[in-house]
C-alpha positions, 0 to 999 in steps of 0.5 A, a space after each residue: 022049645 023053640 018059637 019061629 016066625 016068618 014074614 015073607 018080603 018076596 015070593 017068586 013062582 019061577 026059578 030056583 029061588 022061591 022066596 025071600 023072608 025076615 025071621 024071628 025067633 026064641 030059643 029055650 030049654 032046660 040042661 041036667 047039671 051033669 052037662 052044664 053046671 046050673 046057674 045059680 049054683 044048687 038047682 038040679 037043673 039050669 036054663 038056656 035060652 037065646 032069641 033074634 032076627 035073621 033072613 031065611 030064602 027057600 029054594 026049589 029045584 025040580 021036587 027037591 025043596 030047601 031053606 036057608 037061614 042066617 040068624 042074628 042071636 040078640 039075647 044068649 044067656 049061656 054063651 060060653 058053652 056054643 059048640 065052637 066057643 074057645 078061651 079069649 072068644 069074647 062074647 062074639 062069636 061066629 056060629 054055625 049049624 045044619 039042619 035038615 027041613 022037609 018042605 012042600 
């Protein structure tokens, strides 16, 4: 389940920028034990959860339309298991992902 809420600071009705928001938002979900070992051991079942803050900026060029985001996770509960986590990380790190969004 994911939450999302956006305020936005500036709007702008000529160029490629188009608008400029704060973000909030809260991550979670629920991992069979087979892909993450669940926490307190002896569920069949463990949670996953994060949420923060971020700026998002949407973008149109012609009838392409785009966003992008860069959020700040404040609260991770499984930190150790992002995708680019490494031995020795620490509990920061930087992560990265792409996600495609049809805009009107």
């Amino acid at each position: 389940m994911n939450l999302d809420a956006s305020q936005p600071l500036l709007r702008i009705t000529h160029g490629v920028l188009r608008e400029i928001a704060v973000t909030a938002f809260a991550d979670g979900g629920v991992v069979d034990t087979m892909a993450i070992a669940a926490s307190p051991a002896g569920r069949a079942y463990t949670t996953v959860y994060d949420a923060g803050v971020g700026l998002a900026t949407r973008h149109a060029l012609g009838d392409l339309a785009w966003r992008l985001r860069f959020e700040l996770p404040l609260v991770v509960n499984r930190w150790d298991r992002a995708a680019d986590f490494t031995s020795g990380d620490g509990r920061v790190a930087f992560r990265w992902q792409v996600s495609l969004e049809g805009l009107r």
